[in-house]
C-alpha positions as YAML, in Angstrom:
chain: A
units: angstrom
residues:
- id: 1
  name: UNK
  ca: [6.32, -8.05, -7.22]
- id: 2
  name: UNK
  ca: [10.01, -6.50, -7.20]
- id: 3
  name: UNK
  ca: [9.12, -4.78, -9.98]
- id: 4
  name: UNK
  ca: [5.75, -3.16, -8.82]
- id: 5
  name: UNK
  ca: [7.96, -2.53, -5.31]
- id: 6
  name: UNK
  ca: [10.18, -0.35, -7.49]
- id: 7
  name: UNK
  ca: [8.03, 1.54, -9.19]
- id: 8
  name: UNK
  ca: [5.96, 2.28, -6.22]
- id: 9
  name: UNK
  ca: [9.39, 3.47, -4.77]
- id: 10
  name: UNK
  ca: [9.88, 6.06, -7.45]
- id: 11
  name: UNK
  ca: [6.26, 7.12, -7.23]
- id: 12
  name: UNK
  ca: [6.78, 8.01, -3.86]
- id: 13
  name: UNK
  ca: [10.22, 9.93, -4.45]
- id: 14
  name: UNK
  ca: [8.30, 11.91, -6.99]
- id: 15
  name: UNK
  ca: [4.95, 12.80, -4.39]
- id: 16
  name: UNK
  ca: [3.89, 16.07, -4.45]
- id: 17
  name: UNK
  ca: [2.81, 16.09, -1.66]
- id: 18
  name: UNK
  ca: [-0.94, 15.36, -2.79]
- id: 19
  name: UNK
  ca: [-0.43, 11.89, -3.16]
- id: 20
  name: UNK
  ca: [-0.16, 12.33, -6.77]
- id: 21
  name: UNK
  ca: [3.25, 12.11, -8.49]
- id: 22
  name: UNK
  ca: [5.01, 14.89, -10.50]
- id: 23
  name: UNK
  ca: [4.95, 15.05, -13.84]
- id: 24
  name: UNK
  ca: [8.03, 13.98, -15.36]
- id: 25
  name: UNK
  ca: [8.24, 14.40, -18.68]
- id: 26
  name: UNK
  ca: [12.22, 13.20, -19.54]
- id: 27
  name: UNK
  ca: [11.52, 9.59, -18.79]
- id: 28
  name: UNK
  ca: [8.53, 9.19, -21.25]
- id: 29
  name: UNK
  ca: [10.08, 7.70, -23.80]
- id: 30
  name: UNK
  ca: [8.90, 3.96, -25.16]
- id: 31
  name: UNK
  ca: [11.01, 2.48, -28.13]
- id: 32
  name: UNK
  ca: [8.47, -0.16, -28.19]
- id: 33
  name: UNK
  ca: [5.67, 1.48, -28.91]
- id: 34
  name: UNK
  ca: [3.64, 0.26, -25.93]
- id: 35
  name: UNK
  ca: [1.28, 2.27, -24.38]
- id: 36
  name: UNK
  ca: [-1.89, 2.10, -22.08]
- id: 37
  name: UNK
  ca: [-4.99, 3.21, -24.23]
- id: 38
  name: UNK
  ca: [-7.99, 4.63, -22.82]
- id: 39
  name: UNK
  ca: [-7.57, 3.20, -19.89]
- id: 40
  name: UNK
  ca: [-10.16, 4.02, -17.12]
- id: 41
  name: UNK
  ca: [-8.60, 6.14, -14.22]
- id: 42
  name: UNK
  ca: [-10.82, 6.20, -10.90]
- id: 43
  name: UNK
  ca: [-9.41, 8.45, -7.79]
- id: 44
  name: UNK
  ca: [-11.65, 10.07, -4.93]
- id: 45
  name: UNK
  ca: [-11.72, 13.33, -6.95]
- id: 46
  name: UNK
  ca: [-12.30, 12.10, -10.16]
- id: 47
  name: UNK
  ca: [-13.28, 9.55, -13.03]
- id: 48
  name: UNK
  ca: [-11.28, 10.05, -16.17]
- id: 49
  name: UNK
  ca: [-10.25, 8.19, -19.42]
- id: 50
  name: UNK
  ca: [-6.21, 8.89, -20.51]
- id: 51
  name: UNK
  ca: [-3.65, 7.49, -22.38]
- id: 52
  name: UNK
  ca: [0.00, 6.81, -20.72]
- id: 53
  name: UNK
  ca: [3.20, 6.05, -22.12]
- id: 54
  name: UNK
  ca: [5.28, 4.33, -20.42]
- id: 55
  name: UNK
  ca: [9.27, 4.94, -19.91]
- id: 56
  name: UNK
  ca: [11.62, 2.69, -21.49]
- id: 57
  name: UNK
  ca: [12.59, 0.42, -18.71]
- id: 58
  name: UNK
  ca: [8.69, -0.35, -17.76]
- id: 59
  name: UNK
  ca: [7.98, -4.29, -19.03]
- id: 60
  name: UNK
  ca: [4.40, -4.39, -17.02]
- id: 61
  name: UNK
  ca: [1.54, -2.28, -17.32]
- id: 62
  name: UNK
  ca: [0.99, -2.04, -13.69]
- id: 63
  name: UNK
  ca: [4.91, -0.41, -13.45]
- id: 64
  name: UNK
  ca: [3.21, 2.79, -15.88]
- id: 65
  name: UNK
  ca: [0.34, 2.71, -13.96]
- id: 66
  name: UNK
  ca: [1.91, 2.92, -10.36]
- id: 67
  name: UNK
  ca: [4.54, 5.12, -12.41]
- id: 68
  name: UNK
  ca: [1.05, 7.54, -13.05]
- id: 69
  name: UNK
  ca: [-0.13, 7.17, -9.63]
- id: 70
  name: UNK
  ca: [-2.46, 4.73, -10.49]
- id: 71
  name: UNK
  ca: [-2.55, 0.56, -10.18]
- id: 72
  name: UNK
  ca: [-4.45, -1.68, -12.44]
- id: 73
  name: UNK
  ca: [-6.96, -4.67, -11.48]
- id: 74
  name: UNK
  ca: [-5.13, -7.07, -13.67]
- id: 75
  name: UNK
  ca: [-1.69, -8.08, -14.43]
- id: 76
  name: UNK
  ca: [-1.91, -7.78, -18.13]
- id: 77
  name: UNK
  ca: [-4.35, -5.78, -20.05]
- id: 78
  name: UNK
  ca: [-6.12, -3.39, -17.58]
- id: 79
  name: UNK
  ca: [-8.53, -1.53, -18.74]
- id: 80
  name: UNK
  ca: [-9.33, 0.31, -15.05]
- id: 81
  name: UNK
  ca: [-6.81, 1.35, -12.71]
- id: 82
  name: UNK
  ca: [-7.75, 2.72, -9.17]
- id: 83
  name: UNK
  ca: [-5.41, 5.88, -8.06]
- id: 84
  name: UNK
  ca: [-2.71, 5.04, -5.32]
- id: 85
  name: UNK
  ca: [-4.46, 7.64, -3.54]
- id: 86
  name: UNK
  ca: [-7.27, 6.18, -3.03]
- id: 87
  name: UNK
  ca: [-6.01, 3.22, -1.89]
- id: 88
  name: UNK
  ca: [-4.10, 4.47, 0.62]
- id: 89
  name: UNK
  ca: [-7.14, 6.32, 2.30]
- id: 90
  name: UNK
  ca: [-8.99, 3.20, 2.28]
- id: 91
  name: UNK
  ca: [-6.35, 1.56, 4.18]
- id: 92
  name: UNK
  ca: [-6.09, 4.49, 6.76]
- id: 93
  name: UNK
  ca: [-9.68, 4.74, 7.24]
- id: 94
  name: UNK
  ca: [-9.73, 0.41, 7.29]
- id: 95
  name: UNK
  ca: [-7.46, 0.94, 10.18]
- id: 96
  name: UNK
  ca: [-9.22, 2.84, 12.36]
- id: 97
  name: UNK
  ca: [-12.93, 1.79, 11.35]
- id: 98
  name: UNK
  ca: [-12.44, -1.49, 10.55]
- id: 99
  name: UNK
  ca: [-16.01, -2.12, 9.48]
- id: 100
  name: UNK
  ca: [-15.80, -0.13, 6.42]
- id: 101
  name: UNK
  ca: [-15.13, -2.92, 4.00]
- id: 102
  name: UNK
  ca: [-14.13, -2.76, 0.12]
- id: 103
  name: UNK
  ca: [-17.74, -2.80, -0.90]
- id: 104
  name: UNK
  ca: [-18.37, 0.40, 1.26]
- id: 105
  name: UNK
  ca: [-16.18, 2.27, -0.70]
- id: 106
  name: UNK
  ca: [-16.80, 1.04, -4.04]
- id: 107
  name: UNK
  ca: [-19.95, 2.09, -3.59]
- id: 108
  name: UNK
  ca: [-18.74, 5.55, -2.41]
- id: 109
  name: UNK
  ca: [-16.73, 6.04, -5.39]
- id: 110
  name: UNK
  ca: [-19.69, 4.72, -7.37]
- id: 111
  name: UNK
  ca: [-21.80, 7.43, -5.92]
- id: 112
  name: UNK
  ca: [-19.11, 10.12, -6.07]
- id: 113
  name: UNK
  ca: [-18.55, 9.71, -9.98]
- id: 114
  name: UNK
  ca: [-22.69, 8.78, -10.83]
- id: 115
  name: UNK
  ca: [-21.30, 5.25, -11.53]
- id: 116
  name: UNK
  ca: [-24.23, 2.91, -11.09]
- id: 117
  name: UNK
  ca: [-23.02, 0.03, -8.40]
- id: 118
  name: UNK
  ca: [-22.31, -3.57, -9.94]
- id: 119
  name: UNK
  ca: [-20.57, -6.35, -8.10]
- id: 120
  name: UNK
  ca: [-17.94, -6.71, -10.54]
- id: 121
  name: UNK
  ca: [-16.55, -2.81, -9.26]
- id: 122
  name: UNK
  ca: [-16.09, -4.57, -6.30]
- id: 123
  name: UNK
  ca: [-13.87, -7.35, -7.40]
- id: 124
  name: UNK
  ca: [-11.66, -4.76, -9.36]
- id: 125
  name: UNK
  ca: [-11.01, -2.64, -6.38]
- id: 126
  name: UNK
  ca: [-10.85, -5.41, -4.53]
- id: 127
  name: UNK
  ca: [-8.27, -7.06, -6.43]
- id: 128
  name: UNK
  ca: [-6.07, -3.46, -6.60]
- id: 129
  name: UNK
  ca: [-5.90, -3.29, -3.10]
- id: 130
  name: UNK
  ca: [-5.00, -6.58, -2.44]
- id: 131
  name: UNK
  ca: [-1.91, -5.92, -5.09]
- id: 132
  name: UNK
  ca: [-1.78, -2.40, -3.20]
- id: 133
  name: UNK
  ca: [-1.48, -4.34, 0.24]
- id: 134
  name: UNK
  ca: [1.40, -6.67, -1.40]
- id: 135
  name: UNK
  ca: [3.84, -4.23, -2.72]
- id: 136
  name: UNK
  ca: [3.69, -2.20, 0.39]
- id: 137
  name: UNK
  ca: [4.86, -5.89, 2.05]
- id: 138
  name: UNK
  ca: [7.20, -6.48, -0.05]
- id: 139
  name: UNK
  ca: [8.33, -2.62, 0.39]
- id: 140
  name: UNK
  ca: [8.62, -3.40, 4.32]
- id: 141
  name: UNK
  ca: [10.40, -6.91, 3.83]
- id: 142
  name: UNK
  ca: [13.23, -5.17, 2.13]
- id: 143
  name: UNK
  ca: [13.47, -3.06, 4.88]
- id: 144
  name: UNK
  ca: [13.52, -5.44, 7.27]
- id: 145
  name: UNK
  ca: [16.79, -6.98, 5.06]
- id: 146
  name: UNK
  ca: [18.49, -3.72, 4.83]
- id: 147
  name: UNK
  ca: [17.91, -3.09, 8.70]
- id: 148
  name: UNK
  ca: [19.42, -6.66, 9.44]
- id: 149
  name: UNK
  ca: [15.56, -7.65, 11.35]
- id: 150
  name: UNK
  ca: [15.00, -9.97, 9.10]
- id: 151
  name: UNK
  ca: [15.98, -13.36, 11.07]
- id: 152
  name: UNK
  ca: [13.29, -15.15, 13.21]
- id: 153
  name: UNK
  ca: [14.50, -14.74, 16.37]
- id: 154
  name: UNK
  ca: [15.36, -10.56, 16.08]
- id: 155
  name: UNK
  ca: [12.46, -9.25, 17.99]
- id: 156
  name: UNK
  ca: [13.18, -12.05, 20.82]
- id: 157
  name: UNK
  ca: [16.75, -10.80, 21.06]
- id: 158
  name: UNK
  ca: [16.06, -7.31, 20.86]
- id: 159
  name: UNK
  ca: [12.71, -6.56, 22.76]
- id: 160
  name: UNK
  ca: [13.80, -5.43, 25.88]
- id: 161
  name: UNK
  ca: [9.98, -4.19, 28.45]
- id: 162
  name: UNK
  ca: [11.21, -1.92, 30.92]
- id: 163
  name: UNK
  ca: [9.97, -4.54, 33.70]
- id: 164
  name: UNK
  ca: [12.12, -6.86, 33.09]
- id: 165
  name: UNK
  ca: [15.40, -5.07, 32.47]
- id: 166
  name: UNK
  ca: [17.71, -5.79, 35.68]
- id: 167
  name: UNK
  ca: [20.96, -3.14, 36.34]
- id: 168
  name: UNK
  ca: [24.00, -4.52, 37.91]
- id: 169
  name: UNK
  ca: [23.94, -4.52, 41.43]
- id: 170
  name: UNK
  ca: [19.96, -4.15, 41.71]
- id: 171
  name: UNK
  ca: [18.44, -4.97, 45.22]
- id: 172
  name: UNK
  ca: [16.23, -7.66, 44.90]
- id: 173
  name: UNK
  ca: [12.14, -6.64, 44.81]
- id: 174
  name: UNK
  ca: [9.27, -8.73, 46.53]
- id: 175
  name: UNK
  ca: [7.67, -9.67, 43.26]
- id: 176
  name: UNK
  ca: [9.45, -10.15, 40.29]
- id: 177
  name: UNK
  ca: [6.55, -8.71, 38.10]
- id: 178
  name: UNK
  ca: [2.93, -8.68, 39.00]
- id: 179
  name: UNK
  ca: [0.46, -9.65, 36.15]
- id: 180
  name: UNK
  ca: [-3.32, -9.12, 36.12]
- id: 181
  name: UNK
  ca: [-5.33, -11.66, 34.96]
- id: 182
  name: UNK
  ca: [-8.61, -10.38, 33.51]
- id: 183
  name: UNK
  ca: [-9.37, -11.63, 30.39]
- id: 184
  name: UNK
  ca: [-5.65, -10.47, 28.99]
- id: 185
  name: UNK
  ca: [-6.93, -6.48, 29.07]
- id: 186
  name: UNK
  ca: [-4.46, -5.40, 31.36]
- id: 187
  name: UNK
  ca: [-0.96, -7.12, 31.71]
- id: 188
  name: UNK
  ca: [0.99, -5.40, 34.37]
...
């Protein structure tokens, strides 16, 4: 997963600003010979087939893809790759309407690019945004380490609510705090 973290890292220093990354053409370069054939690119926009080359420190497949913009359904061989883009709209728009699932929009991408709908699109997208969802965590645990909020008790220690913050020398209130007890709705 470090190594998908990374990449995703340099795909976002190279955004556009479209989601999509620039186009870099200096770091191209594979001794090895390795490259993704024909490999089946899906965004929101578009359905395409392409070729990528990867650069010369990529070992993984998914490290060219994320390096494209794009991140494959398997570790290995992937023969489809769903566009970073994509993913992260269907995690904004998971957030706020949490009843569009995974199989909502595979079959809106499926209708976008006059795909016909079978379950096993689902399990491939499915299976990208589940890698999607990991590198972004292990993105945010390595800021957690670099912030020093990494230990267990951090938040405990440094959460401070307004209400129960006490100056020097502050008179002494009737109540303490008053709390609310209606099904946990409203905690005052």
């Amino acid at each position: 997963m470090d190594r998908l973290a990374d990449a995703y890292l340099e795909y976002r220093a190279r955004d556009d600003g479209n989601g999509m990354p620039a186009p870099n053409d200096d770091d191209t370069d594979s001794p090895r010979g390795m490259s993704l054939v024909n490999i089946e690119l899906v965004d929101l926009c578009e359905r395409r087939q392409a070729t990528l080359v990867p650069c010369a420190n990529h070992l993984y497949p998914n490290e060219t893809l994320i390096y494209h913009g794009y991140l494959g359904c398997v570790p290995v061989y992937p023969t489809v790759a769903v566009s970073l883009r994509t993913l992260a709209v269907y995690r904004q728009v998971h957030r706020i309407c949490p009843r569009f699932g995974i199989q909502a929009l595979c079959k809106l991408l499926c209708h976008l690019h006059h795909t016909p709908y079978r379950p096993y699109l689902n399990t491939q997208l499915s299976i990208a945004y589940d890698v999607y969802l990991r590198t972004l965590n292990c993105i945010n645990h390595r800021l957690k380490k670099a912030l020093g909020r990494d230990t267990e008790n951090w938040r405990l220690l440094n959460a401070c609510p307004a209400c129960f913050y006490k100056l020097e020398d502050e008179p002494e209130l009737d109540f303490d705090w008053l709390v609310s007890i209606d099904g946990n709705n409203s905690l005052k």
